[in-house]
TORMARFI-431643 format. One record per atom (N, C-alpha, C): residue number from 0; residue in one letter; chain; atom name; y, z, x. Coordinates in nm, 3 decimals. Each point is the difference from the previous one (the first is absolute). Layout:
% TORMARFI-431643
+-----+----+----+----+---------+---------+---------+
!   i ! aa ! ch ! at !      py !      pz !      px !
+-----+----+----+----+---------+---------+---------+
! NUM !  A !  A ! CA !       Y !       Z !       X !
...
+-----+----+----+----+---------+---------+---------+
***
This chain:
% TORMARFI-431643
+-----+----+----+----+---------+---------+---------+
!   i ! aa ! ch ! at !      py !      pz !      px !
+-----+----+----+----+---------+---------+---------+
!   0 !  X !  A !  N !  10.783 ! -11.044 !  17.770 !
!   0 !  X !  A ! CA !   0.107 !   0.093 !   0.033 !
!   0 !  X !  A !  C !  -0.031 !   0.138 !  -0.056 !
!   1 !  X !  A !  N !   0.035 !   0.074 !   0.094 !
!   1 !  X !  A ! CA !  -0.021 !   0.151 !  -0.075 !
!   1 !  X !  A !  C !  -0.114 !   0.052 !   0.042 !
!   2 !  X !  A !  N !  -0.106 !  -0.035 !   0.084 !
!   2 !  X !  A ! CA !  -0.129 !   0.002 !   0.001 !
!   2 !  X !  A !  C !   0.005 !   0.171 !   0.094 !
!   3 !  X !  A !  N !  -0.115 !   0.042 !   0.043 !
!   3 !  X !  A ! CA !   0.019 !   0.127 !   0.026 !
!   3 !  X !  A !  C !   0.010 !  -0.063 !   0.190 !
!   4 !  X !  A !  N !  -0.042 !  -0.112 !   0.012 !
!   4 !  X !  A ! CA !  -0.003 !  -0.059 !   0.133 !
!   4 !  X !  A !  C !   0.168 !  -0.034 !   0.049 !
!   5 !  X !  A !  N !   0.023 !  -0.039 !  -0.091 !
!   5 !  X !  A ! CA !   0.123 !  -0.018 !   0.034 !
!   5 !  X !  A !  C !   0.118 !   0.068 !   0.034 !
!   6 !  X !  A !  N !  -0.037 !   0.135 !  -0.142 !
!   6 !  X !  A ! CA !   0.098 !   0.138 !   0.023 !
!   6 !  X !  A !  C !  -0.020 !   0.050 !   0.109 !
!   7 !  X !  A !  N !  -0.131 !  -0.026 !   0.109 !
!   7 !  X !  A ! CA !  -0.015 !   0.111 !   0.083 !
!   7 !  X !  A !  C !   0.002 !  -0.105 !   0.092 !
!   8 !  X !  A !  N !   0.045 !  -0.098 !   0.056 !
!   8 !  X !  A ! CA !   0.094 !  -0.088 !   0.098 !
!   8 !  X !  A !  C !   0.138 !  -0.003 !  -0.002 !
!   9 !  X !  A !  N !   0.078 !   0.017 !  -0.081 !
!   9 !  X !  A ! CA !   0.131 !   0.002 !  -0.060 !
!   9 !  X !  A !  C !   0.012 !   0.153 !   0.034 !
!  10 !  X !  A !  N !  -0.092 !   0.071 !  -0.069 !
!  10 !  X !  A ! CA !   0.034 !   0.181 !   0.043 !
!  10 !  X !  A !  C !   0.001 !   0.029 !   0.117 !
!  11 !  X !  A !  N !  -0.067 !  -0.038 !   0.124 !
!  11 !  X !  A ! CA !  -0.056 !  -0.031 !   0.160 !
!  11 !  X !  A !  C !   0.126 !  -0.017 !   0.046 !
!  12 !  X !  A !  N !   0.074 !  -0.126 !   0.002 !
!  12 !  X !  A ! CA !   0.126 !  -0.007 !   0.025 !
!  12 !  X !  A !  C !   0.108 !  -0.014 !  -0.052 !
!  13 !  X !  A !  N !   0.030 !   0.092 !  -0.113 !
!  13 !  X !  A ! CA !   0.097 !   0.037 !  -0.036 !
!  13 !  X !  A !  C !   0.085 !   0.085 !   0.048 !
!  14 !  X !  A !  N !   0.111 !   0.014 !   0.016 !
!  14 !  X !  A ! CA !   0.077 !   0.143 !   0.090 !
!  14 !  X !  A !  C !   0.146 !  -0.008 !  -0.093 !
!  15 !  X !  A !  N !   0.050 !   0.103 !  -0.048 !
!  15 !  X !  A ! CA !   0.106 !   0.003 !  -0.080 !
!  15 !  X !  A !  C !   0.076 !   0.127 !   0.059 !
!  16 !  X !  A !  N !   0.110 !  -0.051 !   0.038 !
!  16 !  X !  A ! CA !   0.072 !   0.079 !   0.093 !
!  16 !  X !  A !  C !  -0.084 !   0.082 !   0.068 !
!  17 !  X !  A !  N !   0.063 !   0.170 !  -0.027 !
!  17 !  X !  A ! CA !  -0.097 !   0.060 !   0.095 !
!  17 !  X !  A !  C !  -0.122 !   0.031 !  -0.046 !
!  18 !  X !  A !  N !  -0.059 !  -0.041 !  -0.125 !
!  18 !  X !  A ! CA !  -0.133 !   0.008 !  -0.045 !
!  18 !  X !  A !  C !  -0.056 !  -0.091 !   0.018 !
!  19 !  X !  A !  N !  -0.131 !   0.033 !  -0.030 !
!  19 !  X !  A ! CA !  -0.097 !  -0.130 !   0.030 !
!  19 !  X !  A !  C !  -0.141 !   0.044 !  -0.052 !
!  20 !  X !  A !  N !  -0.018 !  -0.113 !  -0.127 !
!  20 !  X !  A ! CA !  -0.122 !   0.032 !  -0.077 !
!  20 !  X !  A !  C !  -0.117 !  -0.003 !   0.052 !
!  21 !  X !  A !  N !  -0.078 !   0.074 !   0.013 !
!  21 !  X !  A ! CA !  -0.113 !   0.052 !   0.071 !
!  21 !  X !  A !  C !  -0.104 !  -0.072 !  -0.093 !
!  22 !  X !  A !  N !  -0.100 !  -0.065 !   0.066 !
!  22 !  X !  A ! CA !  -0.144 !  -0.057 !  -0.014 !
!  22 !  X !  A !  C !  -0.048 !   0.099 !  -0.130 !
!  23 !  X !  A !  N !   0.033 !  -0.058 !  -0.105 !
!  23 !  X !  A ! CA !  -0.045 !   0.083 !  -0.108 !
!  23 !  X !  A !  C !   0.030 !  -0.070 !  -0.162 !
!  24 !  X !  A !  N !  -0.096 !  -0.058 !  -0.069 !
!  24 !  X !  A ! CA !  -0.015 !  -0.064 !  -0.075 !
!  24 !  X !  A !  C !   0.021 !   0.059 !  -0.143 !
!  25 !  X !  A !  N !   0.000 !   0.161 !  -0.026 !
!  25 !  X !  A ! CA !  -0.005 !   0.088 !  -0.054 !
!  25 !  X !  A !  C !   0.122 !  -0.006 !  -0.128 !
!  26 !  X !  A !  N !   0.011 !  -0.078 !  -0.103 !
!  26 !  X !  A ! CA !   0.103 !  -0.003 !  -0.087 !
!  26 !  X !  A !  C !   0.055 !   0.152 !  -0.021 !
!  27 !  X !  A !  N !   0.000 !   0.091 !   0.010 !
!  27 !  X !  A ! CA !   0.034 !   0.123 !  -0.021 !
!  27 !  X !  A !  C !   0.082 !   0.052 !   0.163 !
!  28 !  X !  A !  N !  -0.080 !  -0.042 !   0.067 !
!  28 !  X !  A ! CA !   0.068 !  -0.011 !   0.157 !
!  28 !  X !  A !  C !   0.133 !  -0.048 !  -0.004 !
!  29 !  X !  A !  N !  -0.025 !  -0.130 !  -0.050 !
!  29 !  X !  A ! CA !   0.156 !  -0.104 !  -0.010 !
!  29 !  X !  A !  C !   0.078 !   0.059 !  -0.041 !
!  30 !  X !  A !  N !  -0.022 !   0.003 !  -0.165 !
!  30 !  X !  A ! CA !   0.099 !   0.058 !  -0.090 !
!  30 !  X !  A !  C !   0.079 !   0.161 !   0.074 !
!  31 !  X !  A !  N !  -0.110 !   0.073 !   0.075 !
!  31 !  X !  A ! CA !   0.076 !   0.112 !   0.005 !
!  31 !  X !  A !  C !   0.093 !  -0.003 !   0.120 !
!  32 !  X !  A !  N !  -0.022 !  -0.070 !   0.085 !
!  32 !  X !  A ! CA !   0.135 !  -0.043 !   0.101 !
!  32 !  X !  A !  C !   0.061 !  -0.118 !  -0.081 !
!  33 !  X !  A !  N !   0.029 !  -0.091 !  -0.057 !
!  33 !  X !  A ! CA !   0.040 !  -0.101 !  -0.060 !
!  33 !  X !  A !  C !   0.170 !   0.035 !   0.032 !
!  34 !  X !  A !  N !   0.072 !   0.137 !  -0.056 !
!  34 !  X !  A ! CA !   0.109 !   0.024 !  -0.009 !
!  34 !  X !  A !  C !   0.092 !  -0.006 !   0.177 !
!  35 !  X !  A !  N !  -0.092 !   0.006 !   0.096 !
!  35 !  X !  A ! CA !  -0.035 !   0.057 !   0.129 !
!  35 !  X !  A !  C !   0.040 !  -0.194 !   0.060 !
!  36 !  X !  A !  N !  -0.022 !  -0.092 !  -0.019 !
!  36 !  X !  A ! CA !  -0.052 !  -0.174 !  -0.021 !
!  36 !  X !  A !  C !   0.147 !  -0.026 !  -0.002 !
!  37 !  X !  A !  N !   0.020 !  -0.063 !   0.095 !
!  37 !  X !  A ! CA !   0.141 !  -0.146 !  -0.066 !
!  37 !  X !  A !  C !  -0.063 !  -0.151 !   0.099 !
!  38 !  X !  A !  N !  -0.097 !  -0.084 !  -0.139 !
!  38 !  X !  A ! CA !  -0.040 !  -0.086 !   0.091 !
!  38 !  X !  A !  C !   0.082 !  -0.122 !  -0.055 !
!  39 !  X !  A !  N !   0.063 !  -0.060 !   0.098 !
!  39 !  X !  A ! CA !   0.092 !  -0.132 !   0.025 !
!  39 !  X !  A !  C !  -0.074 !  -0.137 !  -0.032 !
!  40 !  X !  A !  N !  -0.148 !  -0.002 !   0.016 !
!  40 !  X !  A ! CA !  -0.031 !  -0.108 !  -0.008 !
!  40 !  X !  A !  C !  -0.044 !  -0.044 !  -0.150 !
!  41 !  X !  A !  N !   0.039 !  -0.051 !  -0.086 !
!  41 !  X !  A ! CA !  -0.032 !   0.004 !  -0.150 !
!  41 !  X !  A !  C !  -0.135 !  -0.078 !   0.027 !
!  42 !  X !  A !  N !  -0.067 !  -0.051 !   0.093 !
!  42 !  X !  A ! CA !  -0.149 !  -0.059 !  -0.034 !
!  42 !  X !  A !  C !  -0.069 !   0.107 !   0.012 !
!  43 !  X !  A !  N !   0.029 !   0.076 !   0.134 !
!  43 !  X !  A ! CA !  -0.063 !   0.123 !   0.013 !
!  43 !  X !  A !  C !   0.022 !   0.101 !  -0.151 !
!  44 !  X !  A !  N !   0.071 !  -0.003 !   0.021 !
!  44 !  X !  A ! CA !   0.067 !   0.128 !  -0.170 !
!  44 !  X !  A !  C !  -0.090 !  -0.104 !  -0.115 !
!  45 !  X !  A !  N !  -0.015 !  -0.084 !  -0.017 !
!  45 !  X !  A ! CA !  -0.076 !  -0.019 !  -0.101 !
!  45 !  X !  A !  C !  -0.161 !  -0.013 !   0.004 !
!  46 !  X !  A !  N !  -0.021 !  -0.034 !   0.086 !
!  46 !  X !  A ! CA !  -0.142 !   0.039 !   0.042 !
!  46 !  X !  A !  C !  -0.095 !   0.131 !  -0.010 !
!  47 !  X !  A !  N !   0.123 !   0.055 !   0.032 !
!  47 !  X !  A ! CA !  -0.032 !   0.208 !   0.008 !
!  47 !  X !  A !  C !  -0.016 !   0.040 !  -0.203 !
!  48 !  X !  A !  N !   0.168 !  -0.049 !  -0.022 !
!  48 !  X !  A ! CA !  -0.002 !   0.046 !  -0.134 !
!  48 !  X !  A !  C !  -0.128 !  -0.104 !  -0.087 !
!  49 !  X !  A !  N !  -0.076 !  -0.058 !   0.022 !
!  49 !  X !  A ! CA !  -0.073 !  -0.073 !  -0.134 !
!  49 !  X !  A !  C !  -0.100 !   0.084 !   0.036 !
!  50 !  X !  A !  N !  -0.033 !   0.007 !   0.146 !
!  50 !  X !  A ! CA !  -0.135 !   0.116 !   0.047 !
!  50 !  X !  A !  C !   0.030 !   0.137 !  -0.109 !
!  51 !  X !  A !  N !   0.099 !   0.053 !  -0.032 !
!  51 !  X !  A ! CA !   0.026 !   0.107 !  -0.037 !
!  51 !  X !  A !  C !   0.021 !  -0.033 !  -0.167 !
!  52 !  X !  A !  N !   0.012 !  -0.057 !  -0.047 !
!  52 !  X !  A ! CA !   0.001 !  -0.067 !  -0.115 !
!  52 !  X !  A !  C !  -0.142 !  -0.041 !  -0.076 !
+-----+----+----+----+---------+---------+---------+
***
């Protein structure tokens, strides 16, 4: 879990309201839209946050 393969399948199809995290593995990427994010799925949301962790 957490793998960089994984963040960037989960990131692929992710869509959060009208955003939608763009193909980008980039912990600094994340974090700086992070506030921008309301993701519903807590497997998804935890997957993202340990990547970022």
């Amino acid at each position: 879990m957490g793998t960089t393969a994984n963040l960037k399948f989960y990131v692929e199809i992710l869509k959060c309201g009208n955003y939608c995290i763009l193909l980008e593995t980039s912990k600094k990427y994340l974090s700086k839209y992070w506030d921008k994010l309301l993701i519903n799925d807590p497997k998804i949301c935890s997957i993202v946050l340990e990547f970022l962790h």
